[in-house]
PyMOL commands that place a pseudoatom at each C-alpha (Angstrom):
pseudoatom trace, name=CA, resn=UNK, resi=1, chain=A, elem=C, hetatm=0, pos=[22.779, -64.519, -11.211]
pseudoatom trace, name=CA, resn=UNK, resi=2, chain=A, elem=C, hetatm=0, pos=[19.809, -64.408, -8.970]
pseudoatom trace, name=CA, resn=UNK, resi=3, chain=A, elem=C, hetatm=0, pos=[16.880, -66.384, -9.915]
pseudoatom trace, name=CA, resn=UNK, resi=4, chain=A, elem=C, hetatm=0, pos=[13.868, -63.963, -10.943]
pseudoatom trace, name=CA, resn=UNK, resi=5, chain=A, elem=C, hetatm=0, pos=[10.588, -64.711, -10.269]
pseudoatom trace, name=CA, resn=UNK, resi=6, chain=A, elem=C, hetatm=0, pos=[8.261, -64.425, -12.854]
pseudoatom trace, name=CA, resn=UNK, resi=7, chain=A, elem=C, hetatm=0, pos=[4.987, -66.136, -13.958]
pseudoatom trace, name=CA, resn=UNK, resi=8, chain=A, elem=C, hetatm=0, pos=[3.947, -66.399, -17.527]
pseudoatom trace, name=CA, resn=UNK, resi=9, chain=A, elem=C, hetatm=0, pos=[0.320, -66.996, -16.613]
pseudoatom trace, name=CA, resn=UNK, resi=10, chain=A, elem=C, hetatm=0, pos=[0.134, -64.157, -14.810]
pseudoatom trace, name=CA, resn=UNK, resi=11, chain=A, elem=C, hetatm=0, pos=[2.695, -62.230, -17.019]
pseudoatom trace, name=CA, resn=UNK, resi=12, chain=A, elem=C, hetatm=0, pos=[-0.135, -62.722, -19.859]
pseudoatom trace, name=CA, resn=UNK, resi=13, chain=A, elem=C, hetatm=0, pos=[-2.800, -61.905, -17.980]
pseudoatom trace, name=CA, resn=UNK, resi=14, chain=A, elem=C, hetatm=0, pos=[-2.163, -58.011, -18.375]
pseudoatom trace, name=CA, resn=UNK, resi=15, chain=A, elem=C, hetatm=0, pos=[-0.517, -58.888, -21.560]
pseudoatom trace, name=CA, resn=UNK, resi=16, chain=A, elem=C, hetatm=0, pos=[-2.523, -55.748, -23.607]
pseudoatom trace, name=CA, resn=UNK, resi=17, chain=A, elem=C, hetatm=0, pos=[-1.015, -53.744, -20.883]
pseudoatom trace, name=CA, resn=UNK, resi=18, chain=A, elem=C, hetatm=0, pos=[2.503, -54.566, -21.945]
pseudoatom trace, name=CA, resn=UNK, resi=19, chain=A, elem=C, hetatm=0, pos=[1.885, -54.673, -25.958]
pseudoatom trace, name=CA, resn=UNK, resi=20, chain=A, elem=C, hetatm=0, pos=[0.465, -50.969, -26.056]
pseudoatom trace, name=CA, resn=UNK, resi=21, chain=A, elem=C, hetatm=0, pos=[3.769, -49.366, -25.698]
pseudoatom trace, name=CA, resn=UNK, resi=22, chain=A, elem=C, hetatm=0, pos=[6.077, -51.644, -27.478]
pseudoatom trace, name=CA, resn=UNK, resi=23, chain=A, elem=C, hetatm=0, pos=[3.425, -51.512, -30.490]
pseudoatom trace, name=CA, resn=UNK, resi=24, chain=A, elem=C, hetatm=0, pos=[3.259, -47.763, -30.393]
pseudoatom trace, name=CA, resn=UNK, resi=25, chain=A, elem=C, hetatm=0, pos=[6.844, -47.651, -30.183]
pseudoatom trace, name=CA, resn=UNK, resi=26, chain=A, elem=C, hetatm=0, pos=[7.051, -50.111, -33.060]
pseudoatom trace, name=CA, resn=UNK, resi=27, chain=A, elem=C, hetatm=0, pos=[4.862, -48.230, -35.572]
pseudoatom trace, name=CA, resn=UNK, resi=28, chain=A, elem=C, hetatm=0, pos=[7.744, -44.907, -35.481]
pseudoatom trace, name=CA, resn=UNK, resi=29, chain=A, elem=C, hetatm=0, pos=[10.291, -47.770, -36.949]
pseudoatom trace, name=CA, resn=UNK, resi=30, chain=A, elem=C, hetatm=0, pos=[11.055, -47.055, -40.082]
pseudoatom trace, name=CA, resn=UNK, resi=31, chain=A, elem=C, hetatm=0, pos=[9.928, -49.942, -42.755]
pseudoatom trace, name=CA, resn=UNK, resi=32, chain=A, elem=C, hetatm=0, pos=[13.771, -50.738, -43.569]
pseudoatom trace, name=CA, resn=UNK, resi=33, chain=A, elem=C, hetatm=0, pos=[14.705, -54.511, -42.642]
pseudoatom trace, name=CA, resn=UNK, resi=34, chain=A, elem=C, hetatm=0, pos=[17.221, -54.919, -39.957]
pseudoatom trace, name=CA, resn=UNK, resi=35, chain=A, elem=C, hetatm=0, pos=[19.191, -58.178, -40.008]
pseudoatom trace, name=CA, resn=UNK, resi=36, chain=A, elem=C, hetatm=0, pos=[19.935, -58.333, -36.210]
pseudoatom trace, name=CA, resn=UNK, resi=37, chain=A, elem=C, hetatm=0, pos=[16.815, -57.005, -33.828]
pseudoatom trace, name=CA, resn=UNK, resi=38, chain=A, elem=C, hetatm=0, pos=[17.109, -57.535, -29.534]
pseudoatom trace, name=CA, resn=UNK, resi=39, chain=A, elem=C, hetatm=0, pos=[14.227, -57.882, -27.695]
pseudoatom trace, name=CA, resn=UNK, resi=40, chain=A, elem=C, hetatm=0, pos=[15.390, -56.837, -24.095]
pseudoatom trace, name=CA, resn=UNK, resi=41, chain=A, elem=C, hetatm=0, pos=[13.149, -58.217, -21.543]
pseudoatom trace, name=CA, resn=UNK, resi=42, chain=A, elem=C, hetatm=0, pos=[11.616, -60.054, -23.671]
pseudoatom trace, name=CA, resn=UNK, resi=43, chain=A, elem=C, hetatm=0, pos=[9.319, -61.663, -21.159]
pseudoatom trace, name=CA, resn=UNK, resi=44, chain=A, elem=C, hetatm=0, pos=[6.883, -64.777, -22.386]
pseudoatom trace, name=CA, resn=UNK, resi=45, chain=A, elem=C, hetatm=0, pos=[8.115, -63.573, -25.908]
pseudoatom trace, name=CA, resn=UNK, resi=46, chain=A, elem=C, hetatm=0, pos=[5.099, -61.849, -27.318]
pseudoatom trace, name=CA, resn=UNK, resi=47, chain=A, elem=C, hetatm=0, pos=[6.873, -58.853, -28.001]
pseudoatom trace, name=CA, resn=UNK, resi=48, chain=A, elem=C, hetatm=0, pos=[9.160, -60.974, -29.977]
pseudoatom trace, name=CA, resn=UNK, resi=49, chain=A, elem=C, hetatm=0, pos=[6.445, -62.652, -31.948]
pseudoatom trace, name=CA, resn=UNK, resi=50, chain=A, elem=C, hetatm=0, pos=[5.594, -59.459, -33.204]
pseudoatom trace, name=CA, resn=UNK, resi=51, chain=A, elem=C, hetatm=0, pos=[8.588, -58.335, -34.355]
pseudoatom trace, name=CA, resn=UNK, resi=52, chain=A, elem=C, hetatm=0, pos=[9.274, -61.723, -36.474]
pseudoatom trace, name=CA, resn=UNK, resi=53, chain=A, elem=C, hetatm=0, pos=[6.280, -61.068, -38.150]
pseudoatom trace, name=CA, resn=UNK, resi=54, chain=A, elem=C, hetatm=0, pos=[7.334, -57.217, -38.774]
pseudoatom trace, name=CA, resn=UNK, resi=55, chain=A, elem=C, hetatm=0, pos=[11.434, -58.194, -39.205]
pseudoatom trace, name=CA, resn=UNK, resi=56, chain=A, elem=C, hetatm=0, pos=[11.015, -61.747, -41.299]
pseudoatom trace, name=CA, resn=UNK, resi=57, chain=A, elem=C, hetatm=0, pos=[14.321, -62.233, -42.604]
pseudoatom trace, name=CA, resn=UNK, resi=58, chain=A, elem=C, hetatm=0, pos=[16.270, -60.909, -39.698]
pseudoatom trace, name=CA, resn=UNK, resi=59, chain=A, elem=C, hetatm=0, pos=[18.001, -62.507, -36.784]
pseudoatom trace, name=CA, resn=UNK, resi=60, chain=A, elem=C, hetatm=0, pos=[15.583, -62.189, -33.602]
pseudoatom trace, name=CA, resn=UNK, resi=61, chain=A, elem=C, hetatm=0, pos=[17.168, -62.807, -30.029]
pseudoatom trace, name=CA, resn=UNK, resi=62, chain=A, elem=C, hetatm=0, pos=[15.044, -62.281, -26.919]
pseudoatom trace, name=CA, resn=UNK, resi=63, chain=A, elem=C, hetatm=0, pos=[16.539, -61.266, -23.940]
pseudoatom trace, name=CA, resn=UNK, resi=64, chain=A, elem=C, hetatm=0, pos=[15.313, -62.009, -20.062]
pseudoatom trace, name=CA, resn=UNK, resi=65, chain=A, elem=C, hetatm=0, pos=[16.613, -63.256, -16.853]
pseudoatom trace, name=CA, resn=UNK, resi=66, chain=A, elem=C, hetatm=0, pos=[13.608, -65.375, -16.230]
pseudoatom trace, name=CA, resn=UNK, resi=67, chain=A, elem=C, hetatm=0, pos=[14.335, -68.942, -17.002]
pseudoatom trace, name=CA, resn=UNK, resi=68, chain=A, elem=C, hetatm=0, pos=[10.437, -69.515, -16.385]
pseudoatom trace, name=CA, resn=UNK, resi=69, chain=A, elem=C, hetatm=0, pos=[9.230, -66.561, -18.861]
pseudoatom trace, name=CA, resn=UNK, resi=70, chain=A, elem=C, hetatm=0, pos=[12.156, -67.884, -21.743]
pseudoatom trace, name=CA, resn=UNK, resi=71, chain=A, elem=C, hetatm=0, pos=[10.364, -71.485, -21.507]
pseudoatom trace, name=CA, resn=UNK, resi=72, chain=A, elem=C, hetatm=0, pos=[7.808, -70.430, -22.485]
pseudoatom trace, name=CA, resn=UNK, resi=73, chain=A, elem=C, hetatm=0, pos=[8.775, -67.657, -24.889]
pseudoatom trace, name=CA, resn=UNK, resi=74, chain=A, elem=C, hetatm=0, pos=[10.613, -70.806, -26.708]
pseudoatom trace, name=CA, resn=UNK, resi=75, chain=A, elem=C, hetatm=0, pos=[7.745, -72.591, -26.597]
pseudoatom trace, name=CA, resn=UNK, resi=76, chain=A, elem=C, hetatm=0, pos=[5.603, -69.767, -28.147]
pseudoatom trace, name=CA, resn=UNK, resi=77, chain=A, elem=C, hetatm=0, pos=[8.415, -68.085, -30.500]
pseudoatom trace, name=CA, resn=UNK, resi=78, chain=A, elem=C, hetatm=0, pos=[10.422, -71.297, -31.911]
pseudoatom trace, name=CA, resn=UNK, resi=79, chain=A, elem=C, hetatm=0, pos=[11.927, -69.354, -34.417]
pseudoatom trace, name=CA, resn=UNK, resi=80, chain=A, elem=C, hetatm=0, pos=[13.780, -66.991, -32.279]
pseudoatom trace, name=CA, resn=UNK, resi=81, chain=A, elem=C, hetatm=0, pos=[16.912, -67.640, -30.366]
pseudoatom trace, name=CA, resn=UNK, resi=82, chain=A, elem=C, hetatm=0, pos=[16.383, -66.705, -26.476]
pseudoatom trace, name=CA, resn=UNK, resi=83, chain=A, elem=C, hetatm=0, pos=[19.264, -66.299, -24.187]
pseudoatom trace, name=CA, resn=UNK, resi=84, chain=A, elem=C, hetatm=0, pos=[18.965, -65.696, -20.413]
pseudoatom trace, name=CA, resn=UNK, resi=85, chain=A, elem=C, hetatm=0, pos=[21.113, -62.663, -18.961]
pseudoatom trace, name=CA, resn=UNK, resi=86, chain=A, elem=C, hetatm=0, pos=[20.379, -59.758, -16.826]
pseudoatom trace, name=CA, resn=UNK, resi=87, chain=A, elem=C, hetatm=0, pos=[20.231, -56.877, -19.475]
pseudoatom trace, name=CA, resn=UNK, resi=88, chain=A, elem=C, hetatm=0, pos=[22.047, -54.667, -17.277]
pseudoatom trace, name=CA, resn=UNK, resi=89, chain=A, elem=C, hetatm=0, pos=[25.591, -56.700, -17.963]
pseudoatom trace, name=CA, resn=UNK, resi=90, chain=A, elem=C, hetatm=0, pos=[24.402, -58.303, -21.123]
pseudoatom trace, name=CA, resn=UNK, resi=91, chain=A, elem=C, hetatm=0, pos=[26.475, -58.053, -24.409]
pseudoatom trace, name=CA, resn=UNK, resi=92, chain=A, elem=C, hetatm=0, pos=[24.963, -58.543, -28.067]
pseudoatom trace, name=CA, resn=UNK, resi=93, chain=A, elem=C, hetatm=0, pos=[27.532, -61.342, -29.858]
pseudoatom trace, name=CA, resn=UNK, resi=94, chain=A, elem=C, hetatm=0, pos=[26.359, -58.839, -32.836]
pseudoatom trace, name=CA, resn=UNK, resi=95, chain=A, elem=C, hetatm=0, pos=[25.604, -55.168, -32.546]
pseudoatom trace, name=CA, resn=UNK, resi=96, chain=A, elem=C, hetatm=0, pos=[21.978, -55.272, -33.647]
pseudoatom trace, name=CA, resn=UNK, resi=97, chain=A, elem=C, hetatm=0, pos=[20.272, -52.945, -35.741]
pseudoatom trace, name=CA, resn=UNK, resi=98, chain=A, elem=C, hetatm=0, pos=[17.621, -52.101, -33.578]
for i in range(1, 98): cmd.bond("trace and resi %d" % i, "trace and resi %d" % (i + 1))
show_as sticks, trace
zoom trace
């Protein structure tokens, strides 16, 4: 897999930018707790920080091809598992429930 290039600094920068729509999209969710949730593109993980807080007890995985943006999504989400794929070929181990 090619190496992307992405930089979390910058990545954060416009970071209200990138929350808006995953927030809006996140308050049409239903309240029901999933046990598996997928973050695709998960970026510097703040996305995924968010939805530990919304999903406590489930199992969170962020997804991203950026080994640079997963450092530091590990670094800021340690309670989330983070693989690095390209989402186009990428294959949940478990079918998540959202």
């Amino acid at each position: 897999m090619a190496r992307a290039v992405w930089d979390p600094a910058q990545y954060l920068r416009f970071s209200g930018e990138r929350l808006r729509p995953a927030l809006d999209l996140l308050a049409q969710v239903p309240l029901a707790q999933p046990s598996h949730v997928v973050d695709l593109g998960c970026g510097t993980g703040n996305v995924t920080a968010i939805l530990r807080t919304r999903f406590p007890d489930a199992e969170i995985v962020g997804v991203d091809s950026s080994t640079d943006m997963l450092k530091r999504a590990r670094t800021d989400v340690p309670d989330c598992r983070f693989e690095r794929a390209d989402v186009a070929g990428w294959t949940p181990k478990t079918p998540p429930d959202l």
